[in-house]
mmCIF file of the N, C-alpha and C atoms, coordinates in Angstrom:
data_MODEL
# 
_entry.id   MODEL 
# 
loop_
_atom_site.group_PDB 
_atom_site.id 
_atom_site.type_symbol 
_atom_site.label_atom_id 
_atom_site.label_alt_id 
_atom_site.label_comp_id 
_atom_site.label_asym_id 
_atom_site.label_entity_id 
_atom_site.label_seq_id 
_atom_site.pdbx_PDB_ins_code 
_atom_site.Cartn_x 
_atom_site.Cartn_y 
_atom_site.Cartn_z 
_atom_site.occupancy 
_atom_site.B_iso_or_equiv 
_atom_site.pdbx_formal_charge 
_atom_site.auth_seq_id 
_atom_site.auth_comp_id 
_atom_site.auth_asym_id 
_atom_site.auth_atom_id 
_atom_site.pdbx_PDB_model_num 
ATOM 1   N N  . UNK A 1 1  ? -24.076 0.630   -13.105 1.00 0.00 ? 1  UNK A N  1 
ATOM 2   C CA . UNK A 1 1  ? -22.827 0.024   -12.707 1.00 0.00 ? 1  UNK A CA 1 
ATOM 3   C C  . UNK A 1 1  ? -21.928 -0.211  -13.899 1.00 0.00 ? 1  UNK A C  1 
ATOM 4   N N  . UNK A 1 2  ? -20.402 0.050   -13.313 1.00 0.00 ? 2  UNK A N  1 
ATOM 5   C CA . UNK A 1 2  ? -19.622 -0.310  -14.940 1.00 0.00 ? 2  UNK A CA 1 
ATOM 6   C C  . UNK A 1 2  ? -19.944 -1.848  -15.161 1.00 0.00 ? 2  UNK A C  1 
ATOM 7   N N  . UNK A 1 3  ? -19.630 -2.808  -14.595 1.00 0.00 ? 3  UNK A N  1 
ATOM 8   C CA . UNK A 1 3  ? -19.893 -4.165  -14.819 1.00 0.00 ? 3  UNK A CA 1 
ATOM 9   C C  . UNK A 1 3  ? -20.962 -4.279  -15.871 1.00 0.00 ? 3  UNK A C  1 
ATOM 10  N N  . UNK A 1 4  ? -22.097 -3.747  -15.296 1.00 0.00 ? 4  UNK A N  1 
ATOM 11  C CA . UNK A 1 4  ? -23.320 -4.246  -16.570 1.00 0.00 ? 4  UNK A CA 1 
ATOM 12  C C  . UNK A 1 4  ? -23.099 -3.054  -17.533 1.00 0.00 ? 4  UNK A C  1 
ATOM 13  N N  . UNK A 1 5  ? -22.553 -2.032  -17.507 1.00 0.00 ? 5  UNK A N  1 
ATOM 14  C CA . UNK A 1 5  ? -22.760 -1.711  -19.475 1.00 0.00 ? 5  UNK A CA 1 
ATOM 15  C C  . UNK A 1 5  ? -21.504 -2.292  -19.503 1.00 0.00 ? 5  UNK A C  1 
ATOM 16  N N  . UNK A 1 6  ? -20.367 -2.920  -19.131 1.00 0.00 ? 6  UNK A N  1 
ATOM 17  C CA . UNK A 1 6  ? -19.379 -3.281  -20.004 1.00 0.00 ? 6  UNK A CA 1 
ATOM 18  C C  . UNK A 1 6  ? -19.606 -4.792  -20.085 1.00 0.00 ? 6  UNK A C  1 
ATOM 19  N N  . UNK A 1 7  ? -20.750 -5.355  -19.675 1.00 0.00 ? 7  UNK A N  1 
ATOM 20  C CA . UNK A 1 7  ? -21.262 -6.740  -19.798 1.00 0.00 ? 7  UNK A CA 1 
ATOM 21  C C  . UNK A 1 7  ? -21.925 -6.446  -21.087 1.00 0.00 ? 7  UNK A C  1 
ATOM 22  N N  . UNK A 1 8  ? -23.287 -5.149  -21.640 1.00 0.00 ? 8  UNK A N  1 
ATOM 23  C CA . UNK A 1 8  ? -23.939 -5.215  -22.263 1.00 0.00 ? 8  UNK A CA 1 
ATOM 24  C C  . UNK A 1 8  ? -23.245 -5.117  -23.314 1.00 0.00 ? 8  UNK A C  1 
ATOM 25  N N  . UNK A 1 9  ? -22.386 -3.805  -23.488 1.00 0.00 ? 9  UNK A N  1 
ATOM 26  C CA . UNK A 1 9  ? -21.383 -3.782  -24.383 1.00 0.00 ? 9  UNK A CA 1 
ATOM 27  C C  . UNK A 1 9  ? -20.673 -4.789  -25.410 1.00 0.00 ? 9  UNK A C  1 
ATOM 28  N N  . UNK A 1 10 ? -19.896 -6.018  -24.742 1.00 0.00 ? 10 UNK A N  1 
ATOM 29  C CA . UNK A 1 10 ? -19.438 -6.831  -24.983 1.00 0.00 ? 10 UNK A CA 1 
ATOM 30  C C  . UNK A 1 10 ? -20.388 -7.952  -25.428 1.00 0.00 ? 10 UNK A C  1 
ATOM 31  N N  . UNK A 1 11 ? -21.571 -7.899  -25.048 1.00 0.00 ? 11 UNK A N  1 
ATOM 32  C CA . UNK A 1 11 ? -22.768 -8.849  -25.695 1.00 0.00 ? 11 UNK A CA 1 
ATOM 33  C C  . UNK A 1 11 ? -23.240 -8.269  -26.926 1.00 0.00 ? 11 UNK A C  1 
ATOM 34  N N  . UNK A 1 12 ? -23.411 -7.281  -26.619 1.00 0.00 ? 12 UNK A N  1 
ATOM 35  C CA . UNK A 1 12 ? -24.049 -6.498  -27.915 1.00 0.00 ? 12 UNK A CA 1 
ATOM 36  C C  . UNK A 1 12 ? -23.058 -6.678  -29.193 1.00 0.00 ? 12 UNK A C  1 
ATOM 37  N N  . UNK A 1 13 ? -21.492 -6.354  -29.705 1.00 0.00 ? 13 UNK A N  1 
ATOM 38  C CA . UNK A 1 13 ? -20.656 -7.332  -29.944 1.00 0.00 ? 13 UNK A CA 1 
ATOM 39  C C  . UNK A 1 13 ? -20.885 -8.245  -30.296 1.00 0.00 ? 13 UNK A C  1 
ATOM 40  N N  . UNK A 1 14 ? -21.269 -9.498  -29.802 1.00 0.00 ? 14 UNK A N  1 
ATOM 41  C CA . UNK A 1 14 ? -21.111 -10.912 -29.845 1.00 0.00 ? 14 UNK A CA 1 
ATOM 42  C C  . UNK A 1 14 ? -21.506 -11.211 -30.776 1.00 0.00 ? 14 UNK A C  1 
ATOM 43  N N  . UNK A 1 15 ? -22.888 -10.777 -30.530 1.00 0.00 ? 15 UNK A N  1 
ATOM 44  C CA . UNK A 1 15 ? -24.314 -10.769 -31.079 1.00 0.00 ? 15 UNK A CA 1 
ATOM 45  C C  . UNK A 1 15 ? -24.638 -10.186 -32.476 1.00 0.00 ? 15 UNK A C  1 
ATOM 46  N N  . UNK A 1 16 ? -23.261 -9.060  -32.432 1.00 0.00 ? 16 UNK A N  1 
ATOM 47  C CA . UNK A 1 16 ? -23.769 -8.577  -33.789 1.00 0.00 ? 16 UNK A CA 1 
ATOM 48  C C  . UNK A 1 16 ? -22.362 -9.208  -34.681 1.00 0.00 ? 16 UNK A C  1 
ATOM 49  N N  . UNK A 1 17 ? -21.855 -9.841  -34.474 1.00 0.00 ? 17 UNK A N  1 
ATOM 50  C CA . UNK A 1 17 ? -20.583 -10.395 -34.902 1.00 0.00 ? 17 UNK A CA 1 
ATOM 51  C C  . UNK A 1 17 ? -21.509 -11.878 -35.057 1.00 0.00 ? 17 UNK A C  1 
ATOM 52  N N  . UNK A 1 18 ? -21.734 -12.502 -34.518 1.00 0.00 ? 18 UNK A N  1 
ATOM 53  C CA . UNK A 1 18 ? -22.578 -14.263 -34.966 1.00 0.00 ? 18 UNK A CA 1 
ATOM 54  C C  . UNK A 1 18 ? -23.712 -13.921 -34.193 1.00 0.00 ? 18 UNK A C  1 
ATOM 55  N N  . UNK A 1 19 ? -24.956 -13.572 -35.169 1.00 0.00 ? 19 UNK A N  1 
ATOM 56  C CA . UNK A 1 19 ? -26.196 -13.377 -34.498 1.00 0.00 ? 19 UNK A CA 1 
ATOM 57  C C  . UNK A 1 19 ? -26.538 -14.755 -33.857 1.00 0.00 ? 19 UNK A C  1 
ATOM 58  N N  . UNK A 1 20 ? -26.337 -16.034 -34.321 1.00 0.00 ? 20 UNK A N  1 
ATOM 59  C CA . UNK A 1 20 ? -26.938 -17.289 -33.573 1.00 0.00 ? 20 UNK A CA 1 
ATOM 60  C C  . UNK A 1 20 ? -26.153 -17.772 -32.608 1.00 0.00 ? 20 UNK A C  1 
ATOM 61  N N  . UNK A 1 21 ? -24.979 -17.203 -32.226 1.00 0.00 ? 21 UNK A N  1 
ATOM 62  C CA . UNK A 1 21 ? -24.193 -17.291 -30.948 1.00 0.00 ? 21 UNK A CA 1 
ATOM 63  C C  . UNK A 1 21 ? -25.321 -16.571 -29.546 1.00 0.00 ? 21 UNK A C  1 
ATOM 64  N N  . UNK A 1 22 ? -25.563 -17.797 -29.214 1.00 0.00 ? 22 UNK A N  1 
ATOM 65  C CA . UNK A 1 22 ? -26.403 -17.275 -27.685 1.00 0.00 ? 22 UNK A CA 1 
ATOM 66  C C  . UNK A 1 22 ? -25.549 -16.574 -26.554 1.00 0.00 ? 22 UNK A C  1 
ATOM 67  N N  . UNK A 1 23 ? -25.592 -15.576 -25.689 1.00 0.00 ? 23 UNK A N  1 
ATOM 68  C CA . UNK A 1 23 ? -24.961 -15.229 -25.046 1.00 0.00 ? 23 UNK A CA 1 
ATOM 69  C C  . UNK A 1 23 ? -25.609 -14.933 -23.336 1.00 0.00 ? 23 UNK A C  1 
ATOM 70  N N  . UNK A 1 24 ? -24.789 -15.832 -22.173 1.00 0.00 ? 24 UNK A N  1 
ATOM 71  C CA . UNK A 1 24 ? -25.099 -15.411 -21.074 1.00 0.00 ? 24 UNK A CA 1 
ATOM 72  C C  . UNK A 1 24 ? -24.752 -14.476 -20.319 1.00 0.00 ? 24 UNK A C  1 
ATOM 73  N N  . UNK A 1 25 ? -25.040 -13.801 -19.564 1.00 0.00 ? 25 UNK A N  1 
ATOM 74  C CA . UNK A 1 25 ? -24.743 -12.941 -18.642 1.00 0.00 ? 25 UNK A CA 1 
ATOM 75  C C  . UNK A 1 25 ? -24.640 -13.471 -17.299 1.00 0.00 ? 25 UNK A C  1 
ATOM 76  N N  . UNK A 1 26 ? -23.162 -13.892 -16.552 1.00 0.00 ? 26 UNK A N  1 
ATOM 77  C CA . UNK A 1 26 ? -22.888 -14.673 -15.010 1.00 0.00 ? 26 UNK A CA 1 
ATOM 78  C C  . UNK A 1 26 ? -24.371 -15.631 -14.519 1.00 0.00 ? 26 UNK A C  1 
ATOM 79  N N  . UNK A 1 27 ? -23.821 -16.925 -15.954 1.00 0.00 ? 27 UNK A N  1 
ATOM 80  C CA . UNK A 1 27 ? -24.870 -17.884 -15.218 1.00 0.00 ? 27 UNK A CA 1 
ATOM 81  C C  . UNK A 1 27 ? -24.841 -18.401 -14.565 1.00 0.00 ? 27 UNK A C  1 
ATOM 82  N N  . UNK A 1 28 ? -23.274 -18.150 -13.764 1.00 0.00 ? 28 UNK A N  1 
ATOM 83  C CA . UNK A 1 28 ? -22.822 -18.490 -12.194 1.00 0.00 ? 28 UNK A CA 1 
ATOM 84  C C  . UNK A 1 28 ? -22.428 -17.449 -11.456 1.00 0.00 ? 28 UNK A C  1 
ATOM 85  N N  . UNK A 1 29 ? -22.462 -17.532 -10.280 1.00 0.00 ? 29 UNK A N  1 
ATOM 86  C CA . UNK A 1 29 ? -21.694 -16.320 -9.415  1.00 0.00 ? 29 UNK A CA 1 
ATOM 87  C C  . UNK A 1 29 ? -20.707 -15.839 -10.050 1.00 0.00 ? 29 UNK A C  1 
ATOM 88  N N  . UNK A 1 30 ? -20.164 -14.613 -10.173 1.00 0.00 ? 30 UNK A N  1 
ATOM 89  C CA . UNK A 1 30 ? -19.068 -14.059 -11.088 1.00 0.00 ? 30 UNK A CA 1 
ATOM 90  C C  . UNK A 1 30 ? -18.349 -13.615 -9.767  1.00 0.00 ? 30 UNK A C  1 
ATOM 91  N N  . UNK A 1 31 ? -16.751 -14.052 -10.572 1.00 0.00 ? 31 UNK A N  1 
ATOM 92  C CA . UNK A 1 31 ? -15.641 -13.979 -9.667  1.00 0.00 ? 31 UNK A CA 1 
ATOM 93  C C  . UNK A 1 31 ? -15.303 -12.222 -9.270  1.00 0.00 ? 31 UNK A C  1 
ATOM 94  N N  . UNK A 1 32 ? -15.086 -11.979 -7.814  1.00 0.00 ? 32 UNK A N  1 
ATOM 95  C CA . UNK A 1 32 ? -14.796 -10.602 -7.198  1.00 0.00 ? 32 UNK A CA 1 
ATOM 96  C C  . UNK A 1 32 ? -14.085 -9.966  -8.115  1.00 0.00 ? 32 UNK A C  1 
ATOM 97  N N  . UNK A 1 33 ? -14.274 -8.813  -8.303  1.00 0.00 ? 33 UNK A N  1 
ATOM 98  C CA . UNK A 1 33 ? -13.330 -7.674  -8.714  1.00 0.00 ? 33 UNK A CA 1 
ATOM 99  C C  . UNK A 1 33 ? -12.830 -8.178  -10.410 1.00 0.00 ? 33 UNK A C  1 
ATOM 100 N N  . UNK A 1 34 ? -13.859 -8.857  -11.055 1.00 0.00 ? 34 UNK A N  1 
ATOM 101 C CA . UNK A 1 34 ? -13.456 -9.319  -12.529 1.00 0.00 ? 34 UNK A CA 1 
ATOM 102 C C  . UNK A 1 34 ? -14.015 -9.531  -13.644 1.00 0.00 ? 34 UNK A C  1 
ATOM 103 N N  . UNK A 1 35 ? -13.639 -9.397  -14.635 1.00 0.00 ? 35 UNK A N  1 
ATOM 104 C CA . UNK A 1 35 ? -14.240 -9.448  -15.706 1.00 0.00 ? 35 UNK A CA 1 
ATOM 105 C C  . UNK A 1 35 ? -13.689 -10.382 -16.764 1.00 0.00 ? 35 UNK A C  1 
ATOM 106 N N  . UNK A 1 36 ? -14.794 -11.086 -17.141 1.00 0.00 ? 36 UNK A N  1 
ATOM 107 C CA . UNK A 1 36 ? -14.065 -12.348 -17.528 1.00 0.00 ? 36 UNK A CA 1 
ATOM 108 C C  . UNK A 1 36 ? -15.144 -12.929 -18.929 1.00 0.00 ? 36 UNK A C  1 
ATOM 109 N N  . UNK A 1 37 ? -14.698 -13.377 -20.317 1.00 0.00 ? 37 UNK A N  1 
ATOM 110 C CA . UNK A 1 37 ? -15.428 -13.484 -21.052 1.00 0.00 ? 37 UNK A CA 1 
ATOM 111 C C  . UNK A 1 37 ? -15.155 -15.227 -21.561 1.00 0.00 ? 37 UNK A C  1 
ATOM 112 N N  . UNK A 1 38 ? -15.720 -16.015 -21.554 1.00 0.00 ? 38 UNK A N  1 
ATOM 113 C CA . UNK A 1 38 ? -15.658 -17.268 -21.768 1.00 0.00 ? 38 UNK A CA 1 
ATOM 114 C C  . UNK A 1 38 ? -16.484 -18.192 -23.289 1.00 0.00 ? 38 UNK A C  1 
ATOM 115 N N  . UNK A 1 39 ? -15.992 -18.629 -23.492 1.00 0.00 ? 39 UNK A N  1 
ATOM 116 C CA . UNK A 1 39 ? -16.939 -19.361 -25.111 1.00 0.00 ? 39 UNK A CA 1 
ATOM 117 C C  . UNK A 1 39 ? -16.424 -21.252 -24.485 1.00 0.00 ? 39 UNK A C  1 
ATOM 118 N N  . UNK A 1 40 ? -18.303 -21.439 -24.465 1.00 0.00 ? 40 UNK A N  1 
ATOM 119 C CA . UNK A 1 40 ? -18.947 -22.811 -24.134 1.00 0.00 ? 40 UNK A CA 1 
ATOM 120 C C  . UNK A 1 40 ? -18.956 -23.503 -25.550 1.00 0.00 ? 40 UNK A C  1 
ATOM 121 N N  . UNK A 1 41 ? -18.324 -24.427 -25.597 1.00 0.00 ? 41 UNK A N  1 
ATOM 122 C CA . UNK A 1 41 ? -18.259 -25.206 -27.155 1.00 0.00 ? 41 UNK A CA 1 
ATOM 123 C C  . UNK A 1 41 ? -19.486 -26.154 -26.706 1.00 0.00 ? 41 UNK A C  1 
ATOM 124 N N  . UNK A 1 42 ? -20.086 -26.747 -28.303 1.00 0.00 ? 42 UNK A N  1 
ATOM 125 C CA . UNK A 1 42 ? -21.235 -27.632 -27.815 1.00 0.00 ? 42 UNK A CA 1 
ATOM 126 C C  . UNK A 1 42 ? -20.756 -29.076 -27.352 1.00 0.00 ? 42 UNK A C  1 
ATOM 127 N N  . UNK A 1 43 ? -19.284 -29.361 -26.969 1.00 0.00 ? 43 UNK A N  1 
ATOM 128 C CA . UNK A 1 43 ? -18.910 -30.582 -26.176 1.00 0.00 ? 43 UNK A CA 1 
ATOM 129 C C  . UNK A 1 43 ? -18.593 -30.147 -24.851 1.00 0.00 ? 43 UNK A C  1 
ATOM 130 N N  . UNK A 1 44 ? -19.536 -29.018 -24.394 1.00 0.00 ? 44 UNK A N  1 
ATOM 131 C CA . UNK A 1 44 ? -19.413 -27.953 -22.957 1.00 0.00 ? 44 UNK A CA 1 
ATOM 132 C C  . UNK A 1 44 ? -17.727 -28.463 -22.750 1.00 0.00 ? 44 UNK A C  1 
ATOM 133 N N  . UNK A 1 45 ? -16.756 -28.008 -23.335 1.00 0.00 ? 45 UNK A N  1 
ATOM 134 C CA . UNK A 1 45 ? -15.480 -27.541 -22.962 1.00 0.00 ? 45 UNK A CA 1 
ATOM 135 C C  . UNK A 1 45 ? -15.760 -25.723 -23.159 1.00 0.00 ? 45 UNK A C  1 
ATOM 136 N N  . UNK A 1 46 ? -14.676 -25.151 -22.307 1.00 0.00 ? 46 UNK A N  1 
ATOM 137 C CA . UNK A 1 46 ? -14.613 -23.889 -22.250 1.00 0.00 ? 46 UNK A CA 1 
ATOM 138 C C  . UNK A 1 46 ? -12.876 -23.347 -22.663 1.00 0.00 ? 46 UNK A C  1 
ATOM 139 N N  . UNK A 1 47 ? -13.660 -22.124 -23.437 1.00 0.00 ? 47 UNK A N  1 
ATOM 140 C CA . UNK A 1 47 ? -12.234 -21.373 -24.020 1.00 0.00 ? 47 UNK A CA 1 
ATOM 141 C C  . UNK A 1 47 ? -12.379 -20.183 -23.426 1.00 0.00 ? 47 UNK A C  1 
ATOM 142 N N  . UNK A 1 48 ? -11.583 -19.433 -22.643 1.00 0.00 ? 48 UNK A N  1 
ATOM 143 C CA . UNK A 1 48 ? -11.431 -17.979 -22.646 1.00 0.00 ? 48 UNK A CA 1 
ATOM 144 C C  . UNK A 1 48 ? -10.980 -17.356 -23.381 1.00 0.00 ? 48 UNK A C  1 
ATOM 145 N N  . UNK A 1 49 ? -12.057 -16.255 -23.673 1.00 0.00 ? 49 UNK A N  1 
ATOM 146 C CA . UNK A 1 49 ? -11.667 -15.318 -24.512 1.00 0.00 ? 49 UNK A CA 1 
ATOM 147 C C  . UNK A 1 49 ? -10.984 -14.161 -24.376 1.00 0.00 ? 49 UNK A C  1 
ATOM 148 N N  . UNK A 1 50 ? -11.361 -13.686 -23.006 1.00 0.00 ? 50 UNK A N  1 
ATOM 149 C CA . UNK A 1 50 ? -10.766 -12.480 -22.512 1.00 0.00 ? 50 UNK A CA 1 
ATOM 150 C C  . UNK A 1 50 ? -10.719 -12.767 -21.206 1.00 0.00 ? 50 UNK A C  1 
ATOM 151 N N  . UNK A 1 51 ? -9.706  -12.488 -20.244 1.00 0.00 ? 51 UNK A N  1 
ATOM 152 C CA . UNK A 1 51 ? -9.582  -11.888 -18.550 1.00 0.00 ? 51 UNK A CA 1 
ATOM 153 C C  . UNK A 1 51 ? -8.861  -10.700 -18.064 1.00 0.00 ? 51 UNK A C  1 
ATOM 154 N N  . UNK A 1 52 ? -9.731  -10.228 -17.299 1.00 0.00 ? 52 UNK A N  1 
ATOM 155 C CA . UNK A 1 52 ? -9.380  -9.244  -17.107 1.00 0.00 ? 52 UNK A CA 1 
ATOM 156 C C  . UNK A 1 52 ? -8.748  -9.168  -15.499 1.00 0.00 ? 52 UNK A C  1 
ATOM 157 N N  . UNK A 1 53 ? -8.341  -10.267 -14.531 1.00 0.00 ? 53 UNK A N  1 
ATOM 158 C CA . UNK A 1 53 ? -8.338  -10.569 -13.339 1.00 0.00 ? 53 UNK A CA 1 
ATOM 159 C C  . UNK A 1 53 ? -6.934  -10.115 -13.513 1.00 0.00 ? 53 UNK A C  1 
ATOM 160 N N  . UNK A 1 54 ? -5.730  -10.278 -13.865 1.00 0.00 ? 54 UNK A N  1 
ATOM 161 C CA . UNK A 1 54 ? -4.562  -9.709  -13.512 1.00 0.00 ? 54 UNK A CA 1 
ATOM 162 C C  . UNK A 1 54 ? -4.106  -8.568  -14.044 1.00 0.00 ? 54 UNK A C  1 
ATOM 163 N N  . UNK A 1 55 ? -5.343  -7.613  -14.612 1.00 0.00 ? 55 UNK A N  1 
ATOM 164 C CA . UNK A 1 55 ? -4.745  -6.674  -15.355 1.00 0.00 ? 55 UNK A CA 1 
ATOM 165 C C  . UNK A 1 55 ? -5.438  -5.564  -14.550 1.00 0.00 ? 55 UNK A C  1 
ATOM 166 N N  . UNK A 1 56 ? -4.734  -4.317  -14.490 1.00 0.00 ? 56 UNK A N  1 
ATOM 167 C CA . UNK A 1 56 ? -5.155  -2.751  -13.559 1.00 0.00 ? 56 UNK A CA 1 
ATOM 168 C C  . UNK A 1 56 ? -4.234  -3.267  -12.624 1.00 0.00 ? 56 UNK A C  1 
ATOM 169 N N  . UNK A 1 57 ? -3.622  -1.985  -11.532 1.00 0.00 ? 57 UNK A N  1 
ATOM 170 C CA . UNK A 1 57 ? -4.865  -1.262  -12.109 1.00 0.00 ? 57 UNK A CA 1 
ATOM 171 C C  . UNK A 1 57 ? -4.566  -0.032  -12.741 1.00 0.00 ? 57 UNK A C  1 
ATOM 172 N N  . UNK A 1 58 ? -4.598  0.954   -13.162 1.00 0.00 ? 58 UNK A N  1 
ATOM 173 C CA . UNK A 1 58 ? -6.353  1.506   -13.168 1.00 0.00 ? 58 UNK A CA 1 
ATOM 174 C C  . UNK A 1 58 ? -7.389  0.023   -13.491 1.00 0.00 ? 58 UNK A C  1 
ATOM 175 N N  . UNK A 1 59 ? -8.831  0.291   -13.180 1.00 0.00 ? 59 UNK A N  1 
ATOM 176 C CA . UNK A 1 59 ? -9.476  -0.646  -12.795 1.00 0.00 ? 59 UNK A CA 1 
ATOM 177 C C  . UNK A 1 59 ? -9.791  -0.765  -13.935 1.00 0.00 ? 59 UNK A C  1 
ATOM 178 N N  . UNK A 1 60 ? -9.946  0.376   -14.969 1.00 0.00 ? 60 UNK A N  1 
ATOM 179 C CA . UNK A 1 60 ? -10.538 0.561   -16.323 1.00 0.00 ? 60 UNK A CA 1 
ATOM 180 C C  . UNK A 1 60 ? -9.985  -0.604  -17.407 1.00 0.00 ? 60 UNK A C  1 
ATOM 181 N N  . UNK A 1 61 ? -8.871  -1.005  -16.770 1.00 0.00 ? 61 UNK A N  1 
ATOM 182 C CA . UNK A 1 61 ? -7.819  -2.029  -17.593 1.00 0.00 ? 61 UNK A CA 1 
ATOM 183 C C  . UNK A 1 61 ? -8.467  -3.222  -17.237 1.00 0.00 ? 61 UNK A C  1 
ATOM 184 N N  . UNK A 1 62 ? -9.447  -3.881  -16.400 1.00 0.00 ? 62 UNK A N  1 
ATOM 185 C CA . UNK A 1 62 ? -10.316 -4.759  -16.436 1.00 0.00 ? 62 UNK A CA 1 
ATOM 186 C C  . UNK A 1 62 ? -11.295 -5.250  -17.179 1.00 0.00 ? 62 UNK A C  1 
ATOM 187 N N  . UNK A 1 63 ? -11.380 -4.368  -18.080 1.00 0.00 ? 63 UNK A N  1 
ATOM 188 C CA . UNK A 1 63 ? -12.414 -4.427  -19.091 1.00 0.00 ? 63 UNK A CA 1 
ATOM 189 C C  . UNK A 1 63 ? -12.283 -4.646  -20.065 1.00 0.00 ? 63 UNK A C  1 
ATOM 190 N N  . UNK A 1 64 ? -12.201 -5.295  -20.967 1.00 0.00 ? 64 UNK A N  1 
ATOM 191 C CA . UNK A 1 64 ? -12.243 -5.318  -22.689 1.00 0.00 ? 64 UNK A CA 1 
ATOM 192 C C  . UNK A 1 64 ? -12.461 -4.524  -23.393 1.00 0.00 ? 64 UNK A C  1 
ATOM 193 N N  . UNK A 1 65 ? -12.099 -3.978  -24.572 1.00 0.00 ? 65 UNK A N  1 
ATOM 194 C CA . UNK A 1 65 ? -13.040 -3.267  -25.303 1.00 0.00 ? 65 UNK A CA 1 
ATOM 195 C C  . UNK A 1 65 ? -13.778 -4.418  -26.071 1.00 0.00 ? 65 UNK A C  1 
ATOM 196 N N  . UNK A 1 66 ? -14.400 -4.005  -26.646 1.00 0.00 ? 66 UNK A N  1 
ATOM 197 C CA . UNK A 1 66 ? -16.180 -5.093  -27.258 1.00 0.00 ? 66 UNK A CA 1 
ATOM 198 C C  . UNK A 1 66 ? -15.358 -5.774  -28.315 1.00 0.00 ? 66 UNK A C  1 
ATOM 199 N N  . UNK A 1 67 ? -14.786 -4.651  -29.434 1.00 0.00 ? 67 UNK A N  1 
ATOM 200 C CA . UNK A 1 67 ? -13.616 -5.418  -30.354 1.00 0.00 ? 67 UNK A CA 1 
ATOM 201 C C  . UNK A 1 67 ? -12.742 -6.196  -30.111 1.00 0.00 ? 67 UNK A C  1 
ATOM 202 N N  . UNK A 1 68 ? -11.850 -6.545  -28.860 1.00 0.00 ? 68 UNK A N  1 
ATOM 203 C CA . UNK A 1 68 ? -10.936 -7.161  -28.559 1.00 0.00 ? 68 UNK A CA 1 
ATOM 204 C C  . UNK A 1 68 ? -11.792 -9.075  -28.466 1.00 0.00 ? 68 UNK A C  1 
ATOM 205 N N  . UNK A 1 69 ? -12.715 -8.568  -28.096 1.00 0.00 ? 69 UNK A N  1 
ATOM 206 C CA . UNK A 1 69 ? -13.252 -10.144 -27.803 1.00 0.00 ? 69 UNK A CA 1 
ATOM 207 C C  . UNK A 1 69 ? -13.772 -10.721 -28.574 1.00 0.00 ? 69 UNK A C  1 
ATOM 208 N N  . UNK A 1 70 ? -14.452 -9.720  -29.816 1.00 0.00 ? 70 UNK A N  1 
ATOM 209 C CA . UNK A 1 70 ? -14.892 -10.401 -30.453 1.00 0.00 ? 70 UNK A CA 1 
ATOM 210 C C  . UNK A 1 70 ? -13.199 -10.624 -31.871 1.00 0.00 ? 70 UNK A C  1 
ATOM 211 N N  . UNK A 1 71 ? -12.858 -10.246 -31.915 1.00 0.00 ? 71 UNK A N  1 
ATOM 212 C CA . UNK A 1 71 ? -11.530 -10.773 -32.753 1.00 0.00 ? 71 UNK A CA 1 
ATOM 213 C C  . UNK A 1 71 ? -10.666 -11.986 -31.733 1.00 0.00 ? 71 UNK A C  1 
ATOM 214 N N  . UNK A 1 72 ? -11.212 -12.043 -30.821 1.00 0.00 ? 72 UNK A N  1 
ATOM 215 C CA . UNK A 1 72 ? -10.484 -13.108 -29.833 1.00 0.00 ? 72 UNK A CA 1 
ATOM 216 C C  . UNK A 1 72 ? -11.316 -14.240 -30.013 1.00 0.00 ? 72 UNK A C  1 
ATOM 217 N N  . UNK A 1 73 ? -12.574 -14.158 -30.382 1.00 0.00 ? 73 UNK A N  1 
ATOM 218 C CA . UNK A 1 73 ? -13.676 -15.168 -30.861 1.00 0.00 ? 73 UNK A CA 1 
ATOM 219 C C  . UNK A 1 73 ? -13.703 -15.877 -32.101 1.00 0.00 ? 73 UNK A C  1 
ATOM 220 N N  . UNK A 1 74 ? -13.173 -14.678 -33.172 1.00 0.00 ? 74 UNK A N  1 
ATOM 221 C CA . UNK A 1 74 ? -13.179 -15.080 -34.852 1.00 0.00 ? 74 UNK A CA 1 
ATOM 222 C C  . UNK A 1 74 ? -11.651 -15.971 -34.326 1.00 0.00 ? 74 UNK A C  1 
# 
């Protein structure tokens, strides 16, 4: 499915950008038709990093590239 390599993608990224940055994969139901990348601070407030919900279509425009998020992170 595109969802999970452009999930793995974007983790793989993360991960190699701040190896001690833990990363989940939809530890809640993930919203229809979207792709969406979020950073949990340790006072659990949330920052988005990337959305992809108003963008496409093409659908391909839903997606991040791996670089975009992680320079949206630094």
């Amino acid at each position: 499915r595109v969802f999970g390599r452009n999930a793995a993608a974007v983790s793989a990224a993360l991960r190699g950008a701040m190896a001690q940055l833990p990363v989940d994969i939809n530890p809640r139901p993930p919203r229809r038709n979207s792709f969406e990348v979020s950073l949990v601070k340790e006072d659990g407030s949330t920052v988005e990093l990337w959305s992809g919900i108003s963008k496409g279509p093409p659908r391909k425009l839903k997606f991040p590239q791996p670089e975009t998020v992680v320079e949206a992170l630094k």
